[in-house]
KEKE-3310 file (N, C-alpha, C; in steps of 0.2 Angstrom, whole numbers, plus 5000, padded with zeros to 4 digits):
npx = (5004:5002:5014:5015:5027:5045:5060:5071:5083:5091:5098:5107:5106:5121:5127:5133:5125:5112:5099:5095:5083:5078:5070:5071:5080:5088:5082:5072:5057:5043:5026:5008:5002:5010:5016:5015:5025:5041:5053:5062:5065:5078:5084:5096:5098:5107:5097:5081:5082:5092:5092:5079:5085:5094:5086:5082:5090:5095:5084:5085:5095:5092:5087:5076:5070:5060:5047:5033:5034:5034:5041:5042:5031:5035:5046:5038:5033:5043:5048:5038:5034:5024:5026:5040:5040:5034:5023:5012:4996:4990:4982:4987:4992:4981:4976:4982:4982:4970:4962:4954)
npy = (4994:5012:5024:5039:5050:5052:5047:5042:5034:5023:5006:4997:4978:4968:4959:4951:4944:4950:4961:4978:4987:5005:5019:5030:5040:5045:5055:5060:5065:5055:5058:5058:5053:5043:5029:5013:5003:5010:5004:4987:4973:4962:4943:4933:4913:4900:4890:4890:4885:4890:4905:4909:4908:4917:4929:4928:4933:4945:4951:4953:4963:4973:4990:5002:5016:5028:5026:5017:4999:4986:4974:4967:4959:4950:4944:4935:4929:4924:4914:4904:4888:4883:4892:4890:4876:4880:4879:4888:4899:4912:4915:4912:4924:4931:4919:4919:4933:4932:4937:4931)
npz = (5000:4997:5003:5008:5014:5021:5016:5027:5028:5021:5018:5008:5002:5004:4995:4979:4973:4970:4964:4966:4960:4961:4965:4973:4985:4999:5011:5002:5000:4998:4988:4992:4980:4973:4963:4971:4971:4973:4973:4971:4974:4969:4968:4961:4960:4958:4960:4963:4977:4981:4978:4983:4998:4996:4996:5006:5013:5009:5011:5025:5027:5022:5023:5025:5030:5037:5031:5028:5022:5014:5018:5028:5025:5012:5017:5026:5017:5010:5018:5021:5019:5009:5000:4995:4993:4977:4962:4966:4963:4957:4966:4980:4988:4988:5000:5009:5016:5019:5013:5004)
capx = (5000:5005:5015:5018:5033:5051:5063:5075:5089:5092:5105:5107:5110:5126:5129:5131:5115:5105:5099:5090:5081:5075:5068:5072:5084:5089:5078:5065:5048:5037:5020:5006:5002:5013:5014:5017:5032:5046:5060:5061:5073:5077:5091:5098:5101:5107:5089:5076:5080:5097:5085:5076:5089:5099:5081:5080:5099:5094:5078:5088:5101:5090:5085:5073:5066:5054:5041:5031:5035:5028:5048:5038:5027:5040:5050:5035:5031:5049:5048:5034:5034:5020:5030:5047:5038:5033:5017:5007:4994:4986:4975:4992:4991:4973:4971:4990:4982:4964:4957:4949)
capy = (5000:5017:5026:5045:5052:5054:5040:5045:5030:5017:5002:4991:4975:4968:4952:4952:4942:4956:4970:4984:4993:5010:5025:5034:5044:5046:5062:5062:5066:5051:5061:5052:5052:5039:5022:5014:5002:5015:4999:4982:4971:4953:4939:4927:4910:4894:4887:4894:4887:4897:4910:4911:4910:4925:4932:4930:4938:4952:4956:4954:4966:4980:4995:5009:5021:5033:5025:5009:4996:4978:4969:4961:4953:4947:4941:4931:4925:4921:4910:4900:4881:4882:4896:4886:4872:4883:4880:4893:4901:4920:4915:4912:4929:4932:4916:4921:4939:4929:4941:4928)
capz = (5000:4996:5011:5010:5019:5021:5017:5031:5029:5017:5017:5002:5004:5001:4991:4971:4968:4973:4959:4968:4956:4964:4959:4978:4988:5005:5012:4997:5000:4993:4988:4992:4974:4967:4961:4978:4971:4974:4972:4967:4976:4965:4971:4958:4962:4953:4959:4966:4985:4983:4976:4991:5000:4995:4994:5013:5017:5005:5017:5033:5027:5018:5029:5023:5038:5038:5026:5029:5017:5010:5018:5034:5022:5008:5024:5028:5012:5007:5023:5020:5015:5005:4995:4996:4986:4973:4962:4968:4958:4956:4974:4984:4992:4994:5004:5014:5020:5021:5008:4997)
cpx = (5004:5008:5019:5024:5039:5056:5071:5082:5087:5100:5103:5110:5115:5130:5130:5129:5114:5105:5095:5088:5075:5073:5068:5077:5085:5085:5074:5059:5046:5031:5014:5003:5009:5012:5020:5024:5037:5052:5057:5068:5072:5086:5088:5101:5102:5100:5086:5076:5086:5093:5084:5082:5094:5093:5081:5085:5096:5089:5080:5092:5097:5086:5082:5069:5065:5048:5041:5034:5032:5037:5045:5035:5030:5044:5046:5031:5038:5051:5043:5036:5032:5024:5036:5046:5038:5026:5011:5005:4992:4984:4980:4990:4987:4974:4979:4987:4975:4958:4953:4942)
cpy = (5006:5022:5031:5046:5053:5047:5042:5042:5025:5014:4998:4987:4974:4962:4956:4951:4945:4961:4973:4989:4999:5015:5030:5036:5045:5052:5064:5060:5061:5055:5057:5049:5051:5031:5019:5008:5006:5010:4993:4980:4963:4951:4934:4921:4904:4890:4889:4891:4890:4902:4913:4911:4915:4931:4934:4935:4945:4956:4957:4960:4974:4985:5001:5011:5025:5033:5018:5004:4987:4972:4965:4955:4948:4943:4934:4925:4919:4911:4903:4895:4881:4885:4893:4882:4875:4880:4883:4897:4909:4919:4916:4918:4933:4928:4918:4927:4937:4934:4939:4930)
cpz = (5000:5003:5010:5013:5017:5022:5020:5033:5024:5014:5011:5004:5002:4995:4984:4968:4969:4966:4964:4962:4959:4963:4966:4980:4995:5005:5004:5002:4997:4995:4989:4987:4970:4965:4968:4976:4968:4972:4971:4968:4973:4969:4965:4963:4956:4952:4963:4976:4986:4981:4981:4996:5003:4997:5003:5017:5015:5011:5023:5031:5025:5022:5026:5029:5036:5034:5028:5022:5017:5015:5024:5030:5018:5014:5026:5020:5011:5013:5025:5015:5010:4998:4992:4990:4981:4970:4965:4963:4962:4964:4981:4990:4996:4999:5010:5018:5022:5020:5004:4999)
residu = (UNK:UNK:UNK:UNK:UNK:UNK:UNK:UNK:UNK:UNK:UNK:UNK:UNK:UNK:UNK:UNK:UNK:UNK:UNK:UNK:UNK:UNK:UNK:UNK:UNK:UNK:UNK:UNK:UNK:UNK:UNK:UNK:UNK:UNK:UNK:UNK:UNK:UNK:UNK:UNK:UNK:UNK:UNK:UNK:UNK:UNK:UNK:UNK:UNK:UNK:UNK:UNK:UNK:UNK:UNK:UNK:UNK:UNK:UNK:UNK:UNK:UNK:UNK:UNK:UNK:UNK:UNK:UNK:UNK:UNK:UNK:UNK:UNK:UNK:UNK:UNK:UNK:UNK:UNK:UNK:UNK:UNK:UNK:UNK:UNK:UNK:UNK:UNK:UNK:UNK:UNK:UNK:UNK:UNK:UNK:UNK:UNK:UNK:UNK:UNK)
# end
């Protein structure tokens, strides 16, 4: 969800699988008109449980303060068995927040 404010610190993780692609700045103003994914953090792996893997160090490591953000829930999805296996369809995340 969209979350106005002031992005008052930001660490990048640190590996080399990681791309961060970001469209913010330390001390920007996010308005609350905007399109609410500000960044977009991807981890390569050779296969998807190093994937995840790298995917979980990534979220331990990456620090944005003064704006709420979606990394709790990525943290808890990434951590999820069900998820881990894979074959998940479109509905996956309705029945995960229990929005179906």
């Amino acid at each position: 969800m969209p979350c106005p404010g002031t992005i008052d610190q930001f660490h990048m993780p640190g590996a080399p699988a990681f791309a961060v692609r970001r469209i913010f700045i330390m001390a920007i103003k996010v308005p609350p008109y905007y399109d609410s994914m500000i960044g977009k953090l991807i981890a390569h792996g050779d296969d998807r449980k190093s994937a995840i893997a790298r995917m979980n160090t990534a979220l331990s490591e990456i620090i944005i303060d003064g704006i709420k953000t979606n990394i709790p829930l990525q943290q808890d999805i990434i951590n999820d068995s069900a998820f881990a296996l894979g074959g998940q369809n479109i509905h996956y995340l309705e029945k995960k927040l229990g929005i179906h």
